[in-house]
TIZASE-278834 format. One record per residue: x, y, z of N, C-alpha, C, O in turn; residue in one letter; residue number from 1; chain. Coordinates in steps of 0.2 Angstrom, whole numbers. Layout:
n_X,n_Y,n_Z,ca_X,ca_Y,ca_Z,c_X,c_Y,c_Z,o_X,o_Y,o_Z,res,n,chain
X,Y,Z,X,Y,Z,X,Y,Z,X,Y,Z,A,NUM,A
...
***
This chain:
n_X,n_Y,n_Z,ca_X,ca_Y,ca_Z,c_X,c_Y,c_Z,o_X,o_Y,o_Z,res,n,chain
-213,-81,-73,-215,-78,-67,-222,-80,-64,-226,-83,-68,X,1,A
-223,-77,-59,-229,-79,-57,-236,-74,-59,-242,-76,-60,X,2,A
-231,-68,-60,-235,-64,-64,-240,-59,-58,-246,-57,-58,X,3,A
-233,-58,-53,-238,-56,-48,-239,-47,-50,-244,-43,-50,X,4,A
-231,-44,-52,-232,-38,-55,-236,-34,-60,-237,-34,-66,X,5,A
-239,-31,-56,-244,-28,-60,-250,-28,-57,-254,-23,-57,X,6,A
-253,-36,-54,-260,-37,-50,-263,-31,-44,-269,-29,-43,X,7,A
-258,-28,-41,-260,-26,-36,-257,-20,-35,-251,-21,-34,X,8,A
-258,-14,-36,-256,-8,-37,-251,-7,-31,-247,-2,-32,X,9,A
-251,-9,-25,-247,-8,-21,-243,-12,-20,-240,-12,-14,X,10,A
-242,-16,-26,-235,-21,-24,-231,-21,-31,-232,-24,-37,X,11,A
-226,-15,-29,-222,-17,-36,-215,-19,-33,-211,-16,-30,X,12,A
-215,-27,-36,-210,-30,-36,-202,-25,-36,-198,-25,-32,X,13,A
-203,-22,-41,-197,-19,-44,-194,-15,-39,-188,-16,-37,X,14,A
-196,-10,-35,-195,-8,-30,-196,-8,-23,-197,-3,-20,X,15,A
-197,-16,-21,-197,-20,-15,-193,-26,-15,-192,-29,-20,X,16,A
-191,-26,-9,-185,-31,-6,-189,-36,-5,-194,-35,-1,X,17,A
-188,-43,-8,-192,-50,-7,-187,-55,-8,-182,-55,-11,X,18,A
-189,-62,-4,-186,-64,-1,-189,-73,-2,-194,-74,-5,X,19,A
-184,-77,2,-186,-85,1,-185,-86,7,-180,-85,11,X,20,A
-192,-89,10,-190,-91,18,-185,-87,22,-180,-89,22,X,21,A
-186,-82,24,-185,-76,26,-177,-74,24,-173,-71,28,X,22,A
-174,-76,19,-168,-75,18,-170,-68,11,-176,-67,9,X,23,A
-165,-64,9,-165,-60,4,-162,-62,-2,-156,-63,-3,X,24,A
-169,-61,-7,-168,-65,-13,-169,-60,-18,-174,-56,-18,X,25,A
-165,-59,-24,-166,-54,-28,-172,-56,-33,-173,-62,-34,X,26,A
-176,-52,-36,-185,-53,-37,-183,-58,-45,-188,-60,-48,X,27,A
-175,-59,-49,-176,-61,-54,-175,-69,-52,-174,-73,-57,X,28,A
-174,-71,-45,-172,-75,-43,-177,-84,-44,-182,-85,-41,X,29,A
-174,-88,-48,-177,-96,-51,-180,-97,-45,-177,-97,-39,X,30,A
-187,-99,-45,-190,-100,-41,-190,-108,-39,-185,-110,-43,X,31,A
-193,-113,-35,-192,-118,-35,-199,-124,-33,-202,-121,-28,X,32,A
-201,-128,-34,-208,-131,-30,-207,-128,-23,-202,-127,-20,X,33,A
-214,-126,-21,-215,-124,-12,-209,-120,-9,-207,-119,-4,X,34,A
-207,-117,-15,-204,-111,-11,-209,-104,-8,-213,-102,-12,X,35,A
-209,-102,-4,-211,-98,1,-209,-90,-4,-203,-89,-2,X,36,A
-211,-87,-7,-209,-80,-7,-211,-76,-4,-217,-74,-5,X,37,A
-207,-73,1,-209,-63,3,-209,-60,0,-206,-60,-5,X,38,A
-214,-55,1,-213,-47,-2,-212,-41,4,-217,-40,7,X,39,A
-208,-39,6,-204,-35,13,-206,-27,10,-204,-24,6,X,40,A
-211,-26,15,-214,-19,16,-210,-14,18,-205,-14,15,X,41,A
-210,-9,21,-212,-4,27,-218,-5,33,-223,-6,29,X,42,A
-219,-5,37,-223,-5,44,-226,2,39,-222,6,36,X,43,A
-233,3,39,-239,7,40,-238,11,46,-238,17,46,X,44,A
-239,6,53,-239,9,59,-233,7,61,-230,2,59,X,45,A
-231,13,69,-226,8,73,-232,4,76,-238,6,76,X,46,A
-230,-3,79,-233,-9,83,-233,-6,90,-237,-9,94,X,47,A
-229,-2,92,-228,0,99,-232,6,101,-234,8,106,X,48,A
-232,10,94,-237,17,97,-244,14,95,-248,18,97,X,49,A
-246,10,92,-252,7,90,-255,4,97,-260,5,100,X,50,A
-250,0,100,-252,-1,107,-253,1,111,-257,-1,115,X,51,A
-248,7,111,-250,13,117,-256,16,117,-259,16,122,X,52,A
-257,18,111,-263,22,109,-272,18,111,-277,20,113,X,53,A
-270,12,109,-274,8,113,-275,7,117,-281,8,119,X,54,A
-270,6,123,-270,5,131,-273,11,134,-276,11,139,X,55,A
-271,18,129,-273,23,131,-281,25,131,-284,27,135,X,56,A
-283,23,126,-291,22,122,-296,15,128,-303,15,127,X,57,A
-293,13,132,-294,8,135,-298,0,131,-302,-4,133,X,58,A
-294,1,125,-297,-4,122,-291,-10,123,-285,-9,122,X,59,A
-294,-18,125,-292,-25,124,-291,-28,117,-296,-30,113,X,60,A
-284,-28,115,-282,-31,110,-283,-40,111,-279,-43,115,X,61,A
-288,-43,108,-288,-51,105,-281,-55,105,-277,-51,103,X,62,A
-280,-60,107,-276,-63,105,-278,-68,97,-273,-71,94,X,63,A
-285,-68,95,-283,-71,89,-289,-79,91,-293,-79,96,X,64,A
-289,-83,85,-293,-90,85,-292,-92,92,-286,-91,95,X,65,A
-296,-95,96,-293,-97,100,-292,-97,108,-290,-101,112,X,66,A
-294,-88,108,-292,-85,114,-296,-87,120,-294,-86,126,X,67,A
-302,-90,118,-308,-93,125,-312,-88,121,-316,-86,125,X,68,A
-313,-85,115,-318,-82,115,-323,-86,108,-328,-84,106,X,69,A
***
């Protein structure tokens, strides 16, 4: 394995859903060169009250590298 279990206290393989190229792969699953592995969370926040909250705070969310800034 890669030996990801165990590095990061908030990533335990065992009880998260991961995946190949967004497809659902069970975590004992033969990996392969350049294969892409997921690790599928829970959202932290909704995306949509995060925005609200925002809009409401009158704060401009960035688009990112690139934006003219």
């Amino acid at each position: 394995g890669a030996g990801l279990d165990g590095e990061d206290p908030g990533i335990g393989l065992k009880n998260e859903k991961v995946g190949r190229f967004a497809q659902l792969s069970k975590p004992d699953a033969v990996l392969h060169d350049h294969d892409r592995v997921e690790i599928y969370r829970p959202l932290i926040a909704d995306p949509k009250e995060v925005r609200k909250q925002r809009a409401a705070a009158g704060k401009v969310m960035k688009k990112g590298p690139g934006d003219g800034e």
